[in-house]
FIVO-74099 format. One line per field, with one value per residue (C-alpha): x, y, z; residue number from 1; residue in one letter. Coordinates in pm, 1 decimal. Last residue first. Example, Ala and Ser with C-alpha at 12.3 -4.5 7.8 and 13.67 -1.06 7.14 Angstrom:
BEGIN
c1 = c(1367.0:1230.0)
c2 = c(-106.0:-450.0)
c3 = c(714.0:780.0)
num = c(2:1)
residuo = c(s:a)
***
This chain:
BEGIN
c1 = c(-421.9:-462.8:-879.5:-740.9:-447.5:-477.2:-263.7:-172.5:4.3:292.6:527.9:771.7:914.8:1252.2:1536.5:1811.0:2089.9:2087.9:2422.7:2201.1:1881.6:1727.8:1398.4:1192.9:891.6:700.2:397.1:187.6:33.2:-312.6:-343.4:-664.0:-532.4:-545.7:-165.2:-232.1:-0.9:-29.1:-132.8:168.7:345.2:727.1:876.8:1141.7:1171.1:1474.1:1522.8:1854.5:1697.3:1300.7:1565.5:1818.6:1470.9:1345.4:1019.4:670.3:387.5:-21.7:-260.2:-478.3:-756.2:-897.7:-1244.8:-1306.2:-1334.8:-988.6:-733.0:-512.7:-434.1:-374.3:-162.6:-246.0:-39.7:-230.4:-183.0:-356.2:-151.1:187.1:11.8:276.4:291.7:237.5:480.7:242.0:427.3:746.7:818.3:752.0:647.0:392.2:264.2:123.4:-266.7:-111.1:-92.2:87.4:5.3:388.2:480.6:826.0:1024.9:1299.5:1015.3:619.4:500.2:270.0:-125.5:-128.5:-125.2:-109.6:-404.7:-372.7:-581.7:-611.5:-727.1:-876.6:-805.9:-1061.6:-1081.2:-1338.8:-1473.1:-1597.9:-1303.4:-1210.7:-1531.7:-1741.8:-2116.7:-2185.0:-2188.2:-2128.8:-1813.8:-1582.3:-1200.4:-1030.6:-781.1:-532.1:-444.6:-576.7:-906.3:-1071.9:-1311.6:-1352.8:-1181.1:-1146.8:-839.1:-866.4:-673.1:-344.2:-199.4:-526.6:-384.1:-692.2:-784.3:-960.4:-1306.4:-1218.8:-1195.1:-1299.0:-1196.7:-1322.4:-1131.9:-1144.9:-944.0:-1206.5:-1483.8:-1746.8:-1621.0:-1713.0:-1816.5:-1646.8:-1603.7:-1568.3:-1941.6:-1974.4:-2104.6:-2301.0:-2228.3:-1826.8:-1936.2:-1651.5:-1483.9:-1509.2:-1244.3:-1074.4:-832.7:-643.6:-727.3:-446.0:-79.0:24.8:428.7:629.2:783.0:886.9:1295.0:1085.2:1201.3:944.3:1048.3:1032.6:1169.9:1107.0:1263.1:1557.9:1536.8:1615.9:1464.5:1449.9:1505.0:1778.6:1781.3:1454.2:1345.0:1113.5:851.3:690.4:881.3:704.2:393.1:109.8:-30.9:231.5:492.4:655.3:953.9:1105.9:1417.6:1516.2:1844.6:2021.5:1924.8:2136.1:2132.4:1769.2:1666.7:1316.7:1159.8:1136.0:785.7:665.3:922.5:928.1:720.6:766.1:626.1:572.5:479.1:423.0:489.7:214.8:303.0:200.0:35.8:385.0:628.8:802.0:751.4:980.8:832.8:609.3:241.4:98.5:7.7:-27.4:119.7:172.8:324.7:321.6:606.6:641.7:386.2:521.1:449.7:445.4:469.1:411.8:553.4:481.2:693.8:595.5:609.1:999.4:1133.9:1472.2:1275.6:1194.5:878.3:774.1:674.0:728.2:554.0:767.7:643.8:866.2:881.3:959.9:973.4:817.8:1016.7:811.4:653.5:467.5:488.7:269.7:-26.3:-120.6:9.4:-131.6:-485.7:-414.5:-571.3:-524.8:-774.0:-675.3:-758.6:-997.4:-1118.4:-1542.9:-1610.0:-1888.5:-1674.8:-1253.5:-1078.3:-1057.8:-761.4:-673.7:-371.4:-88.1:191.7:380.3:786.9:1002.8:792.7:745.1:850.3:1012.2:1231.6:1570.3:1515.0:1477.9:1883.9:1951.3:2132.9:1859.1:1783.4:1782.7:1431.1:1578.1:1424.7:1535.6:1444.4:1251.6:1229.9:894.4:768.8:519.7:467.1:275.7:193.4:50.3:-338.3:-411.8:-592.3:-249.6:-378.2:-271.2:-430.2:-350.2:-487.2:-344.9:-555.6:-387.5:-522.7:-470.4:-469.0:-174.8:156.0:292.1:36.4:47.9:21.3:-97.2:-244.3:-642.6:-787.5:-925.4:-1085.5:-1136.4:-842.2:-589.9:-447.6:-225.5:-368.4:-175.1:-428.9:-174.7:54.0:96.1:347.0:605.0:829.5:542.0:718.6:695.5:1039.6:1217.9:1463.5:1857.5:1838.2:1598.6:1886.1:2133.6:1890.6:1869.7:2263.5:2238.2:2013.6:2218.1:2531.9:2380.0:2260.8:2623.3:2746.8:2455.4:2591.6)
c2 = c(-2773.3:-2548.1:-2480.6:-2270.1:-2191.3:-2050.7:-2136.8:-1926.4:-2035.3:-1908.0:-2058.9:-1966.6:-1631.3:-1609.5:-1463.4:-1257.0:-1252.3:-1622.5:-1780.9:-2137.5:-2074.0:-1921.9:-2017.5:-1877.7:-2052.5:-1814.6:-1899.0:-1653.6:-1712.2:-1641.8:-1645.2:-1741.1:-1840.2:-2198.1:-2227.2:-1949.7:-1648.1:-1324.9:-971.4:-825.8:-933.3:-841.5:-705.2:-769.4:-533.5:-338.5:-33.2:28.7:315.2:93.1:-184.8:57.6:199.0:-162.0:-282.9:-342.0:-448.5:-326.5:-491.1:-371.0:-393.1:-110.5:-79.6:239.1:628.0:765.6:791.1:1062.2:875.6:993.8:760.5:713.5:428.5:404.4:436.8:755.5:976.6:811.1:860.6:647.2:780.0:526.1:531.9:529.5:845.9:769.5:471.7:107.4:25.1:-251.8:16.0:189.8:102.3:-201.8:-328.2:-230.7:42.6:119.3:37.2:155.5:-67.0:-54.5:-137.3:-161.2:134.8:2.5:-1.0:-336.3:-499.2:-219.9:-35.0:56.8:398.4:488.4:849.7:870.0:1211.6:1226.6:1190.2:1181.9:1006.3:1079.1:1047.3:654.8:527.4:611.8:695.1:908.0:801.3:431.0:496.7:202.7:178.4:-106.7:-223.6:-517.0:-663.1:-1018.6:-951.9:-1042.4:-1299.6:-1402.1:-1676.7:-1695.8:-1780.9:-1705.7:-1354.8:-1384.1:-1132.1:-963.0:-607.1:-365.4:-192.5:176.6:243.1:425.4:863.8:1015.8:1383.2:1545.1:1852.0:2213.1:2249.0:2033.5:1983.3:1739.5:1548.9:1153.0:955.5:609.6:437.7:43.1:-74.5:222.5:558.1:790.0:1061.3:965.0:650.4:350.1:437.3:47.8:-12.8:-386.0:-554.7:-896.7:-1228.9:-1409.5:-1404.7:-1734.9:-1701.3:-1847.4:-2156.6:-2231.1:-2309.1:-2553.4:-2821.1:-2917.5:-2765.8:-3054.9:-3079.7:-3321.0:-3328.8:-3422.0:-3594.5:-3315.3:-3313.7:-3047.5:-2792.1:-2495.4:-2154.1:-2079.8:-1734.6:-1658.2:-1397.2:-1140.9:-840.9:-894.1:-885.6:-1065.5:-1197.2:-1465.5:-1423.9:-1741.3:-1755.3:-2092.2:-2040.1:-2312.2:-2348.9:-2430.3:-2750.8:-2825.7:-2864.2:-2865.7:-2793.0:-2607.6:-2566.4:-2915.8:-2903.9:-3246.7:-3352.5:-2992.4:-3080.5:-2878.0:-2908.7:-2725.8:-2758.3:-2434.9:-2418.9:-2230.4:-2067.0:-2111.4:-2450.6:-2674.7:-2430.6:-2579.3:-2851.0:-2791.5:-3001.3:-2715.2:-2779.3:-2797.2:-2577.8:-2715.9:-2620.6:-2717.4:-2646.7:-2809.8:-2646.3:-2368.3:-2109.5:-1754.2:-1519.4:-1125.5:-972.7:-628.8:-401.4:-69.4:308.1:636.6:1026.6:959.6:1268.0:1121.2:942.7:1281.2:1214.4:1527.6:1399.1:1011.9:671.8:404.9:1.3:-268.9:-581.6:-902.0:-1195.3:-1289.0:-1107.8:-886.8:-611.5:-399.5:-30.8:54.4:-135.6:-28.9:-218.5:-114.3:37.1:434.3:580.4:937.3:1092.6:1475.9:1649.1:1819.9:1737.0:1838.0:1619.0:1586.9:1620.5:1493.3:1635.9:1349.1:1180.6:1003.4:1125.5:915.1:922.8:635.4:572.3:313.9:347.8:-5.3:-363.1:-335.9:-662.5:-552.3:-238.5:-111.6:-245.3:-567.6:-697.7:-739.2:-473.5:-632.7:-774.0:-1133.5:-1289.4:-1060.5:-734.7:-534.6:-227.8:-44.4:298.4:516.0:908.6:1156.7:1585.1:1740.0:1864.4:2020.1:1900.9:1928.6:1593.6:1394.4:1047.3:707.4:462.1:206.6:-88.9:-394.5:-600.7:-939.1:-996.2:-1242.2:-1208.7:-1242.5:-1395.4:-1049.9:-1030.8:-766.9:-927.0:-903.7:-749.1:-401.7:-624.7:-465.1:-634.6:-692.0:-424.7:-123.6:98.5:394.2:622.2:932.1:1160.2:1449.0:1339.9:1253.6:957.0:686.4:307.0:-58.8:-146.6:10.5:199.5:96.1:-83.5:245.9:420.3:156.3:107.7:443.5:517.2:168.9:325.1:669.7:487.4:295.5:618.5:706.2:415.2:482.0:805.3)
c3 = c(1479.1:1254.2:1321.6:1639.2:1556.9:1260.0:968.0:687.4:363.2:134.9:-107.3:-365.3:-236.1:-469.2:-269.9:-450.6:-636.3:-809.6:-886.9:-797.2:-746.0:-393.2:-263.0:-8.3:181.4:369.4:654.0:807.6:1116.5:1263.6:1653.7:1887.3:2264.0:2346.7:2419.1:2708.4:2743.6:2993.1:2868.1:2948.8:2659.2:2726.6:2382.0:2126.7:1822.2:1964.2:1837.5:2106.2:2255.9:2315.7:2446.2:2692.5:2836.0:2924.8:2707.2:2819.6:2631.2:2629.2:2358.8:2037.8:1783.1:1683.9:1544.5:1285.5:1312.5:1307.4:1590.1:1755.9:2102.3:2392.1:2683.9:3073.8:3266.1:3629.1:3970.7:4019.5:4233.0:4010.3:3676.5:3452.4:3141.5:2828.5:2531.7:2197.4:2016.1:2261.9:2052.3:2087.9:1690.1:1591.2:1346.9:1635.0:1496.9:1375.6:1767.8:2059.6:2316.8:2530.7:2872.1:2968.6:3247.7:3527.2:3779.8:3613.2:3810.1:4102.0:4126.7:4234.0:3928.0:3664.3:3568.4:3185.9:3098.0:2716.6:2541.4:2222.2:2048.4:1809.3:1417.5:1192.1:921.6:594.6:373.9:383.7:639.1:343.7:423.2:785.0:1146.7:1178.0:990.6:944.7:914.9:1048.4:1317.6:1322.2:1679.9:1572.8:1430.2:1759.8:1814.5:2171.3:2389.8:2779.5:2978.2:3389.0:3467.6:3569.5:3300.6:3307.5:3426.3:3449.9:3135.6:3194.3:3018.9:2710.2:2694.5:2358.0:2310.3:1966.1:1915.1:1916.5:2275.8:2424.1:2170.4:2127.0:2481.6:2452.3:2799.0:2901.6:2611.6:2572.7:2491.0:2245.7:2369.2:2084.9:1904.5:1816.7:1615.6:1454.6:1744.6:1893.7:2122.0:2138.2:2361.8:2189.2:2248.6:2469.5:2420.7:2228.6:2287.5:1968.4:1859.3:1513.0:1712.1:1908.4:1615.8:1346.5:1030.8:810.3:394.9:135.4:-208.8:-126.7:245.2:481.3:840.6:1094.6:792.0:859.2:714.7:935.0:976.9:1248.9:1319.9:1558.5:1516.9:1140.8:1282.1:1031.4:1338.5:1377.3:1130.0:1012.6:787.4:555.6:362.2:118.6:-92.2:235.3:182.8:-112.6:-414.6:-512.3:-830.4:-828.7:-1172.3:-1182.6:-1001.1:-825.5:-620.9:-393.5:-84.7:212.1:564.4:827.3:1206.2:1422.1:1768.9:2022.3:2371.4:2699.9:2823.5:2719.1:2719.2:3029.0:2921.1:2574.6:2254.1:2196.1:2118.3:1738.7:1516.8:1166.5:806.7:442.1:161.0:-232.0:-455.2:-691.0:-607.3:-734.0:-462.3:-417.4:-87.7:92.4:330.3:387.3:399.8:459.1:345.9:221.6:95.0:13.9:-328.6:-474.6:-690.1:-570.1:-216.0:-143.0:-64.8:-84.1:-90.1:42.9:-152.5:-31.9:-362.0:-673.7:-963.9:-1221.0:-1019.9:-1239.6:-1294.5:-1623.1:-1594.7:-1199.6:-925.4:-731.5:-664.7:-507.0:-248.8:-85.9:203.3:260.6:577.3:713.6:1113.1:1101.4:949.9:674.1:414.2:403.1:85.4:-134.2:-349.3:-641.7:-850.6:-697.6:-914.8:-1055.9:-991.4:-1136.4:-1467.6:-1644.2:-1556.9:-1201.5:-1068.0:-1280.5:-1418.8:-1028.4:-976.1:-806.4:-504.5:-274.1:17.9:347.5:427.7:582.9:316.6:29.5:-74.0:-346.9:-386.5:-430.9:-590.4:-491.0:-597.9:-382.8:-513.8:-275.8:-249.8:111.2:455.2:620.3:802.5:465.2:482.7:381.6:197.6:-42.9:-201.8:-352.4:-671.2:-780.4:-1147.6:-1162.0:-1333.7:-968.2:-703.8:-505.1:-105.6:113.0:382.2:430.1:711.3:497.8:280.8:-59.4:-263.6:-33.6:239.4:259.9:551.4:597.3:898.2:948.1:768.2:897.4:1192.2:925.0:876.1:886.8:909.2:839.1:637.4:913.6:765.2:717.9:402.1:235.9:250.0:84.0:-132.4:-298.7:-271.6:-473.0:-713.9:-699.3:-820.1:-1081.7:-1293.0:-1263.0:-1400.6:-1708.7:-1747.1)
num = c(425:424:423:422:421:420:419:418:417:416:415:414:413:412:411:410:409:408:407:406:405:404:403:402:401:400:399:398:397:396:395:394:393:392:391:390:389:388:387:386:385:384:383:382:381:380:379:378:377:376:375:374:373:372:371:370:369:368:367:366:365:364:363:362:361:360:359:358:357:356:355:354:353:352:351:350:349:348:347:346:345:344:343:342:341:340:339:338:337:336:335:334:333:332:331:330:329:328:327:326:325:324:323:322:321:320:319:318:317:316:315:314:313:312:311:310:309:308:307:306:305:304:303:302:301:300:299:298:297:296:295:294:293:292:291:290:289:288:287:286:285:284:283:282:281:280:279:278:277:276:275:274:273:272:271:270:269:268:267:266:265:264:263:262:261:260:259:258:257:256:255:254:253:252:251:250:249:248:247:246:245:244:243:242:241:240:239:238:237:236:235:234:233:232:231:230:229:228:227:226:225:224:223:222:221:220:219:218:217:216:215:214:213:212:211:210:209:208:207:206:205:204:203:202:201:200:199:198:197:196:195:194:193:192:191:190:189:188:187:186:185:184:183:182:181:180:179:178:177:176:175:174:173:172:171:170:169:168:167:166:165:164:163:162:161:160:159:158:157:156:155:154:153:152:151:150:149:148:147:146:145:144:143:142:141:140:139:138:137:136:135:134:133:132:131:130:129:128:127:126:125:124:123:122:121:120:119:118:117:116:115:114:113:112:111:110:109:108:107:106:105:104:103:102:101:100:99:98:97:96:95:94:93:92:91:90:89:88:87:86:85:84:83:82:81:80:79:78:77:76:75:74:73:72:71:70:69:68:67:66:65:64:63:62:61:60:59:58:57:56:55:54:53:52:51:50:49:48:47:46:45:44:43:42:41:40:39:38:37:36:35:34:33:32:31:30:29:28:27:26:25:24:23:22:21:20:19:18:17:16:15:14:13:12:11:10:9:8:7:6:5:4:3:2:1)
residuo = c(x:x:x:x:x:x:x:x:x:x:x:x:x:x:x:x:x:x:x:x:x:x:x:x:x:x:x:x:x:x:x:x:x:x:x:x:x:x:x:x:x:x:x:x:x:x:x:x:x:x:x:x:x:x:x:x:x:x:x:x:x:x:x:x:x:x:x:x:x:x:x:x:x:x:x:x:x:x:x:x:x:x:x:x:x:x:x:x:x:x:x:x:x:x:x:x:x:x:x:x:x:x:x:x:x:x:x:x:x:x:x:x:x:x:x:x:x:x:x:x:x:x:x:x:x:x:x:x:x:x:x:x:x:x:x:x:x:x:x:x:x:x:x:x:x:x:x:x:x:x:x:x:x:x:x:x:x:x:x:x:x:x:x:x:x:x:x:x:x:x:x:x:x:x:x:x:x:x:x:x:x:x:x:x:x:x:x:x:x:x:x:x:x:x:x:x:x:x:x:x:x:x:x:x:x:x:x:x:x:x:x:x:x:x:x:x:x:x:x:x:x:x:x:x:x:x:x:x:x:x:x:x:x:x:x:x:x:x:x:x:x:x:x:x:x:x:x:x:x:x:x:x:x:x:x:x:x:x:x:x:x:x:x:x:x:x:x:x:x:x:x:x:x:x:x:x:x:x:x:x:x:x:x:x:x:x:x:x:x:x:x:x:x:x:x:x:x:x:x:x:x:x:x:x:x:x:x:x:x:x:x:x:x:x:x:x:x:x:x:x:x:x:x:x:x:x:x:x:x:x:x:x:x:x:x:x:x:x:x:x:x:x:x:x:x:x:x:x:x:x:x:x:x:x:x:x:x:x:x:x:x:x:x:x:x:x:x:x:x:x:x:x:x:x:x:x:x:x:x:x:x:x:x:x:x:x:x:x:x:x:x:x:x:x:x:x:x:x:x:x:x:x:x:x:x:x:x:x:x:x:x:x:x:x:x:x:x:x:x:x:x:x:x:x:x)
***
């Protein structure tokens, strides 16, 4: 029995090891926010044994009651599945139900708002480390709603961080290198054998097909370690584009006109978005291509807002298709996915790349990027920023430090900072 009950938790993980760690498998389910303790910009991260909390939303566009379980499973640095069973990082029930939810009011889309505050008493994490959180029907794990990252850290050594320019000339007024150092001599719960012992990621703007992960220090002196190479290097971009649907009864600075009902739905059309990729630099707050939910038109943002089709216009320099090319919207509001649910048409009598929407009421953050047809087939997570890249652009990045003991099966997250290039540097 019990080799049997190990078969189907590796079947488990060997599923789950060739999903995107970030992803929503049905078209019902729409809106998954997993965020920090009441701030919907927040990472999710856990200080393990502590008494942070993490929020889930989501909502269920059926507008009916189902029955949703979560679990996690953790992974190592490189997010492939790490070699251990549920009993092994989970202290409690490997599964819990979710038995908060809403039916929407006021709105006049229904659907069902869930939420959940993990981890609850009975299903704690109990290893420091990646963790992917499921999100299921009928507590059967291959009935996957959705899927979200999330970390837990154990601090064992001293970490720091600055942004500096690259090393490379041609680099020099276009992207943005980040400087870290690592300080183990003062906790002897690390021994170091060798630096390979130490992992060290960045993500810039919490985008995971935005990061790096260093095996290799710069400089290795035992206890101290430097990542300070061009390898940490990464483009800067430029603020992100905004649209404020936090109200669908009156215009907001980027909407053109709102329809109340075109084929019984709210239509919201946004001024168009000229190419800026050789536009002059200029710096405003943005919250870094994130979006959140706010209601300027009734109480709770979670179950008493609406949704509209939103519908986006990029003008392309000169009017011309992007040759050989797909443009796609970018940002969490697309899960930092190029698929065809957020791949832009190209409007040949109009010169333009249209795309729709379905958002809910809040402030979106977001930017345009361009991928060849073989890429977007392929699932490649690379993309062409065409917003254009200046070194004094505004980015936050995250940065990881992993440690693996010796005989150990998977990696240990002992370290984590953010630095933001503007006061990072």
């Amino acid at each position: 029995m019990n080799k049997l009950l190990l078969l189907v938790l590796l079947f488990a993980c060997t599923v789950i090891k060739a999903q995107s760690p970030d992803k929503v498998f049905h078209d019902n389910i729409k809106s998954v926010k997993l965020f920090k303790g009441n701030n919907q910009v927040a990472y999710p991260i856990l200080t393990l044994n502590g008494t942070d909390k993490l929020e889930l939303h989501f909502d269920d566009m059926d507008g009916d009651v189902k029955n949703y379980f979560y679990s996690f499973v953790l992974c190592d640095a490189d997010w492939t599945v790490a070699n251990l069973v549920p009993f092994d990082y989970i202290k409690g029930f490997q599964t819990t139900r979710i038995g908060t939810y809403r039916i929407s009011s006021i709105s006049e889309t229904k659907y069902t708002h869930y939420t959940a505050t993990l981890p609850e008493r009975n299903s704690v994490p109990t290893r420091s480390g990646n963790y992917i959180l499921k999100v299921f029907l009928s507590n059967d794990t291959s009935k996957l709603a959705f899927t979200k990252r999330f970390l837990v850290v154990d601090t064992k050594l001293q970490l720091a961080a600055q942004i500096k320019q690259p090393l490379n000339g041609q680099l020099f007024q276009t992207h943005q290198r980040i400087q870290a150092t690592i300080n183990t001599a003062n906790n002897n719960k690390i021994n170091i054998l060798s630096p390979q012992d130490i992992k060290l990621t960045v993500v810039q703007n919490f985008n995971w097909n935005q990061s790096v992960l260093q095996t290799r220090p710069t400089i290795f002196r035992g206890n101290y370690f430097e990542y300070s190479d061009d390898a940490l290097t990464f483009p800067a971009g430029r603020e992100f584009r905004w649209a404020y649907l936090n109200s669908f009864r009156l215009l907001t600075d980027r909407m053109v006109k709102i329809d109340d009902k075109v084929d019984g739905q709210i239509q919201v059309y946004l001024k168009p978005d000229a190419d800026q990729s050789k536009q002059i630099y200029f710096s405003f707050n943005d919250i870094n291509g994130l979006y959140t939910l706010e209601n300027q038109d009734g109480n709770n943002p979670y179950w008493q807002s609406d949704y509209a089709y939103v519908h986006f216009t990029y003008v392309p320099a000169s009017r011309q298709a992007i040759p050989g090319k797909d443009v796609y919207i970018f940002g969490e509001l697309t899960q930092y996915q190029t698929n065809e649910q957020n791949k832009m048409v190209f409007n040949e009598a109009e010169g333009v790349y249209q795309k729709t929407l379905f958002l809910k009421q809040g402030y979106y953050n977001y930017s345009y990027v361009a991928q060849t047809a073989a890429q977007a087939k392929a699932g490649a997570t690379a993309t062409e920023n065409l917003e254009g890249n200046f070194w004094a652009a505004e980015n936050t990045y995250m940065v990881l430090v992993y440690f693996r003991p010796f005989g150990a099966r998977s990696d240990e997250l002992v370290g984590f900072t953010t630095v933001n290039s503007i006061a990072g540097r």
